[in-house]
Wavefront OBJ file of the C-alpha trace (Angstrom):
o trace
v -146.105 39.133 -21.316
v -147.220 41.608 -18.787
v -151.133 42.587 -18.119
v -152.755 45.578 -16.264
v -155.962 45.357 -14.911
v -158.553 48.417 -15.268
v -161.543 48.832 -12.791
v -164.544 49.904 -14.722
v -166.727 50.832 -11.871
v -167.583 53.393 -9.916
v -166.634 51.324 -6.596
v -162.858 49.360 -5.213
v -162.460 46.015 -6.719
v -160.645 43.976 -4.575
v -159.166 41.105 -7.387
v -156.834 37.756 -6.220
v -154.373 36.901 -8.608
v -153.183 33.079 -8.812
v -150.550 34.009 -6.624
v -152.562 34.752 -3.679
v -152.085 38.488 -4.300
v -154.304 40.620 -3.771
v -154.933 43.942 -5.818
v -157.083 46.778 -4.606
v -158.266 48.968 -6.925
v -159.836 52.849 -7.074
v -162.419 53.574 -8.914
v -161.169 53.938 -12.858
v -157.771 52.852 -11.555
v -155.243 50.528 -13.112
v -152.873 48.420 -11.997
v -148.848 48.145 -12.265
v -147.953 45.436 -14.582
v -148.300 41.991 -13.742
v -147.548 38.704 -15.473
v -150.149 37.205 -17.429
v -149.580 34.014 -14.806
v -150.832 35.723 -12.557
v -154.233 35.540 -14.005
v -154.462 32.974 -16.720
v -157.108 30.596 -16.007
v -158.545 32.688 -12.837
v -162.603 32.256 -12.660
v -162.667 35.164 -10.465
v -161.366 37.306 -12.670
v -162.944 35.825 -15.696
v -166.135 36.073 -13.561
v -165.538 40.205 -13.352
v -164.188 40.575 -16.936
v -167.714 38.931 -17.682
v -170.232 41.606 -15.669
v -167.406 44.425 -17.013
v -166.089 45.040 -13.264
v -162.665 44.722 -14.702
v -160.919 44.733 -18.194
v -156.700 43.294 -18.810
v -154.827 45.217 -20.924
v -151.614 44.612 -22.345
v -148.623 46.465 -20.463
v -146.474 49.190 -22.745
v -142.709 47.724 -21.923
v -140.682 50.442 -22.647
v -137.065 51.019 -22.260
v -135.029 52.664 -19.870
v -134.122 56.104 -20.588
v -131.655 56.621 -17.600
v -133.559 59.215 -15.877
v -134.121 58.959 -12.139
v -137.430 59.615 -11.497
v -139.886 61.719 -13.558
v -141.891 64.793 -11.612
v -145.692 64.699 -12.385
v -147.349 68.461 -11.079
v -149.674 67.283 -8.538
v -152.843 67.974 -9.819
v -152.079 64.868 -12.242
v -150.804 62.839 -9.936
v -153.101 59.502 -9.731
v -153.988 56.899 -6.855
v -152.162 53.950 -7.594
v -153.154 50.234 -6.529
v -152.123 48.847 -3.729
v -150.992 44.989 -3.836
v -151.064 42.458 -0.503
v -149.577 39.405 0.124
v -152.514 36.735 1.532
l 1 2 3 4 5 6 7 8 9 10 11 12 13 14 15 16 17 18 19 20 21 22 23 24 25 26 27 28 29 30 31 32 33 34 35 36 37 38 39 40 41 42 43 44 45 46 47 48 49 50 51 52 53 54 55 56 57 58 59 60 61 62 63 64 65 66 67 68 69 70 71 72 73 74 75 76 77 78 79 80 81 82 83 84 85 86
């Protein structure tokens, strides 16, 4: 199963996954989908799910359609997070 993780504030959230992964996210930003391992039995995370920092969500899987790459106009475009290696 794969998991995104939203921030809720109005501030980056810095959150280490299990892996010693590190996710950086914008304010109102959410993540690419990871594995649920990556954050089962975390008290970090359960610690900022708790004072609604954060909130998982389950990732859409979706098929592939074939398509290269789809163009967003750039007005939509979003930041996305950024994920480092410890």
């Amino acid at each position: 199963m794969l998991v995104c993780i939203r921030n809720l504030t109005q501030r980056p959230v810095i959150v280490r996954c299990n892996s010693g992964e590190a996710l950086h996210l914008a304010p109102g930003i959410v993540s690419a989908a990871i594995p649920d391992a990556e954050v089962r039995d975390n008290p970090k995370i359960r610690k900022l799910i708790s004072r609604c920092v954060i909130v998982l969500q389950e990732a859409e899987v979706t098929a592939p359609t074939g398509k290269a790459k789809r163009e967003m106009p750039k007005e939509k475009k979003k930041a996305k997070a950024t994920r480092y290696r410890k």
